[in-house]
C-alpha positions in Angstrom: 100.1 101.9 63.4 98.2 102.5 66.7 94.4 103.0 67.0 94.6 105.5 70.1 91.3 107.1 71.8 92.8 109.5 73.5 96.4 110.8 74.8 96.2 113.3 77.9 98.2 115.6 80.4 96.5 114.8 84.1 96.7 113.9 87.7 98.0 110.3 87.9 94.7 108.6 89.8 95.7 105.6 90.8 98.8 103.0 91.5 101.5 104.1 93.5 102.0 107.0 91.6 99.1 108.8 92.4 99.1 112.3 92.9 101.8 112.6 90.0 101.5 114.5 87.0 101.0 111.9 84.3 100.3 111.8 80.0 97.9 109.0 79.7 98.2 107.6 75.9 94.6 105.6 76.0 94.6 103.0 73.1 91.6 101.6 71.4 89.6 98.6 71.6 89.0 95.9 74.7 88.0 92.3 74.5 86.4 92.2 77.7 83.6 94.1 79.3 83.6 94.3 83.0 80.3 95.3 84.5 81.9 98.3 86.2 83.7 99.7 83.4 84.2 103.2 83.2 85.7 103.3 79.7 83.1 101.7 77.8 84.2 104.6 74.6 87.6 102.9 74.8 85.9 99.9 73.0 85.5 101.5 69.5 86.0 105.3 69.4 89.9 106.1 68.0 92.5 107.7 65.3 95.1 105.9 63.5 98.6 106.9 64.6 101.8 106.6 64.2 103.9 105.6 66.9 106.5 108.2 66.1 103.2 110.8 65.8 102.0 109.2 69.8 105.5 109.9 71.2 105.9 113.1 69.6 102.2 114.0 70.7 103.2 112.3 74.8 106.1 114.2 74.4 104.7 117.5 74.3 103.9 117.8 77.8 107.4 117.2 78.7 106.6 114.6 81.8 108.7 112.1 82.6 105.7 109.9 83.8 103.8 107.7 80.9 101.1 105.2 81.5 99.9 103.4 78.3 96.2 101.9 79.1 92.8 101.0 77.0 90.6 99.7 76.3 92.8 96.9 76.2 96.4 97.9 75.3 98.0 94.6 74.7 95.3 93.9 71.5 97.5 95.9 69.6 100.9 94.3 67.9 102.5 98.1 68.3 102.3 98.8 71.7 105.5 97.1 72.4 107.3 99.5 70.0 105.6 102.6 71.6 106.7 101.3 75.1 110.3 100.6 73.8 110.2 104.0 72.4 108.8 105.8 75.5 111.5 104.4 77.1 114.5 105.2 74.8 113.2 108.8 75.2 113.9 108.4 79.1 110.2 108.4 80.3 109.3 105.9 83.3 106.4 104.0 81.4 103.5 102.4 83.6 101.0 99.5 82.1 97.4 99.0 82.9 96.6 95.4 81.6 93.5 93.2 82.5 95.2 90.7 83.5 93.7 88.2 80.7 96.5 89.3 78.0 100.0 87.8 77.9 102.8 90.1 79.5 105.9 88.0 78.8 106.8 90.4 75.8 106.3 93.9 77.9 109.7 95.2 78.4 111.2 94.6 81.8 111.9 98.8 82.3 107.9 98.7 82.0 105.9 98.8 85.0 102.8 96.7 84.9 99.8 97.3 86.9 98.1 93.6 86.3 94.5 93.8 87.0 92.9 90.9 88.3 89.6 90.6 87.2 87.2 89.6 90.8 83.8 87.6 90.3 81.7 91.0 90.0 83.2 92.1 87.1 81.6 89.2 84.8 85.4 88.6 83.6 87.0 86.5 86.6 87.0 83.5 83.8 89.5 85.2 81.7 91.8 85.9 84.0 95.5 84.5 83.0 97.0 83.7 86.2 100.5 82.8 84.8 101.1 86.4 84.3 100.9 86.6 88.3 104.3 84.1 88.0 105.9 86.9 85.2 105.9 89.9 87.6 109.1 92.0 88.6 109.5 93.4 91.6 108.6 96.9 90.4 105.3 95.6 89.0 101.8 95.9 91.0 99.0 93.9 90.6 95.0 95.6 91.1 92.0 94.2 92.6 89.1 96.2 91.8 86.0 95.1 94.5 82.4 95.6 94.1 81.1 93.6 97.4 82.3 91.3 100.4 82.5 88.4 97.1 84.9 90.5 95.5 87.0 91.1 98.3 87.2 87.4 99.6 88.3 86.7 96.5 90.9 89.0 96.3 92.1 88.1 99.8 92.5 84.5 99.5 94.0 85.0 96.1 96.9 86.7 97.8 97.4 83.7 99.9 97.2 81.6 97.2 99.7 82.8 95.0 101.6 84.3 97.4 101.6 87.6 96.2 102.5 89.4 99.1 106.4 90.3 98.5 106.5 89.3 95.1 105.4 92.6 93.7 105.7 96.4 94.4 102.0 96.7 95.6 98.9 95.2 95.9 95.9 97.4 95.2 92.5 97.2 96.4 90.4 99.6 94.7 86.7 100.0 95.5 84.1 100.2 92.5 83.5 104.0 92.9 79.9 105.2 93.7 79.3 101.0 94.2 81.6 99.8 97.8 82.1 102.5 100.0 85.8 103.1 101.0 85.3 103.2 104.9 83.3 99.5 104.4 86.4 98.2 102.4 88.8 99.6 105.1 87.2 97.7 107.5 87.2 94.5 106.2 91.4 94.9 105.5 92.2 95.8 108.4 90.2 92.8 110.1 92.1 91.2 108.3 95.1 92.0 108.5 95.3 91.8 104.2 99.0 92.8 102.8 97.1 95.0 100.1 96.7 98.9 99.9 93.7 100.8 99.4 93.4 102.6 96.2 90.6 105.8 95.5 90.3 106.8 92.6 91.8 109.9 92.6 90.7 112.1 89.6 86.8 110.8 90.4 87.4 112.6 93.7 89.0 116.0 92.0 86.6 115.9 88.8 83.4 114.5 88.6 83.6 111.0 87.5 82.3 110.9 84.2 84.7 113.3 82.7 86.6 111.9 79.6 90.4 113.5 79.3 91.0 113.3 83.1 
C-alpha cells in the first residue's frame, strides 16, 4: 500500500521535460523540511492506495509522461513496485528525490531528477552524495538556489564531482518569489557554469500557491 497526497493531470513545470503534459502521482510524507518548501501538505495529508488503484487512477489520463514525487517518495517500501509497474504499462517514469534517500534500487528505465540540497535549504547536511556516483546518463540532478551562497555552492559542487557530462542536465532553479531569475542568469553566465536554468513553470501559468497544478 501507498499513502498518496495527490495524483494529477498538468503542465510538466520543471526538468527537461517542461512544457509536457504530465500526471504527477504525489506521495505522502518527507523527512526533511527545507526552508523554501512549497509542499509543506505533502508531509502528512494522504489516502491509502493500492498500487494497482494509483496506476489505474495515472492511467486515466492516458499520458505517456509520469513523474512520481512527495513529500519524499523513496520513504515508502512500494514506490518501487509503482515505478516498475508504470513502466510495464509503457509510461516514461521521471523521479523527484531529495537527494538524502538511497537510489541504488530505482529502476534503471527510471529517470531521477536528484535534488541537491544547497546551504539555504537548512538540509545541505543530509545530502547523500554517493547517489551523485549512481547516476545514468538519462538522469539530472537539481540545485534549487536561494542567494549568491547557494549558488557558489552549487557551482563548485559541479567541479567537484564532476558532474558536468555525467548526467542529462544540471538544473539550477531559483527559489521562486526569493532569487530573481535575471540575477541568477548573470552570475552563470559569468561563469561560464555547465548547468541550465530552470523557472518554475506552472508558478508562472498559475498562481503559485495552487495545489493540483
Amino acid at each position: 500500500m501507498l499513502t498518496v497526497n495527490e495524483i494529477f493531470y498538468s503542465i510538466q513545470g520543471e526538468s527537461t521535460r517542461a512544457g509536457r503534459p504530465c500526471v504527477f502521482v504525489r506521495l505522502t510524507a518527507c523527512d526533511l523540511r527545507c526552508s523554501w518548501c512549497d509542499t509543506p501538505y505533502a508531509f502528512h495529508e494522504g489516502r491509502k492506495m493500492s498500487v494497482d488503484e494509483v496506476v489505474t487512477e495515472a492511467e486515466r489520463y492516458g499520458c505517456p509522461l509520469v513523474e512520481i514525487t512527495g513529500g519524499e517518495p523513496l520513504l515508502q517500501e512500494d514506490v518501487y513496485e509503482l515505478m516498475d509497474e508504470l513502466l510495464a504499462r509503457g509510461r516514461t517514469v521521471l523521479l523527484e528525490t531529495g537527494g538524502h534517500r538511497p537510489i541504488d534500487r530505482v529502476p534503471d528505465a527510471v529517470v531521477k531528477i536528484v535534488d541537491v540540497k544547497c546551504p539555504g535549504s537548512g538540509e545541505a547536511a543530509r545530502n547523500d552524495l554517493t547517489n551523485l556516483d549512481r547516476l545514468a546518463p538519462h538522469d539530472e540532478v537539481k540545485f534549487v538556489i536561494r542567494d549568491r551562497g547557494d549558488y557558489e555552492f552549487a557551482r563548485d559542487m559541479i567541479d567537484r564531482r564532476r558532474l558536468a557530462g555525467r548526467c542529462a542536465a544540471i538544473l539550477f532553479s531559483p527559489v521562486h518569489g526569493v532569487l530573481d531569475p535575471k540575477t541568477l542568469s548573470e552570475w552563470m553566465l559569468q561563469d561560464r557554469v555547465s548547468a541550465r536554468l530552470q523557472l518554475q513553470l506552472h508558478k508562472y501559468i498559475w498562481a503559485p500557491e495552487t495545489r493540483g497544478v
